[in-house]
Residue, then its C-alpha position, 0 to 999 in steps of 0.5 A: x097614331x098619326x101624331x106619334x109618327x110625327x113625334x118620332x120623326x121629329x125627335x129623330x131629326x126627320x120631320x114628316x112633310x106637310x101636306x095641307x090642302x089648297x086653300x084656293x085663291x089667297x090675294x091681298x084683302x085674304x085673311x084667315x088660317x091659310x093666310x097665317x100658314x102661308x105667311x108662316x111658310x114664306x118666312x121659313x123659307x125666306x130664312x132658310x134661303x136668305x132672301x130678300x124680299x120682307x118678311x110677312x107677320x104670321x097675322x092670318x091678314x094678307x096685306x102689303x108686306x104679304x103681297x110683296x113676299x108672295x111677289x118675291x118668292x114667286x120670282x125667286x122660283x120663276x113664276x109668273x110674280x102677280x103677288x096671288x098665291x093660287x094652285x101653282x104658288x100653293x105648291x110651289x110653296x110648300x115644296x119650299x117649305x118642306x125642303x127647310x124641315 
């Protein structure tokens, strides 16, 4: 039922919002499912908005260019840039990325 909802939303041009759950501390040496989301999510809104900072692979490791993404975006939206994506970043994040749907 969920996925025909979903269905409909996007075919009437109104993409239901994500809502995954925290991950937990996501830093440099990370890797895995949330990394890949989160990298996906930054790219997205780094394209929507325009910004600067590199634009990660949607590869699942958390690397360099992951941590200077994660470094720019956090100071594009004012929080404290240490280049982790925990709770408030996480949140930060998918508030971003929801406003490109």
């Amino acid at each position: 039922e969920q996925l025909v909802r979903a269905r409909l939303a996007q075919a009437d041009g109104q993409p239901l919002p994500v809502r995954p759950a925290n991950p937990g501390l996501l830093q440099k040496g990370s890797s895995g499912d949330a990394v890949r989301c989160a990298q996906s999510y930054l790219a997205e809104v780094k394209k929507a908005g325009g910004y600067a900072w590199p634009a990660p692979a949607v590869d699942g490791q958390f690397g360099n260019i992951t941590q200077q993404a994660v470094i720019g975006y956090q100071e594009s939206v004012g929080l404290d840039p240490d280049g982790l994506i925990g709770s408030a970043t996480w949140a930060f994040l998918v508030r971003s990325f929801n406003a490109t749907l």
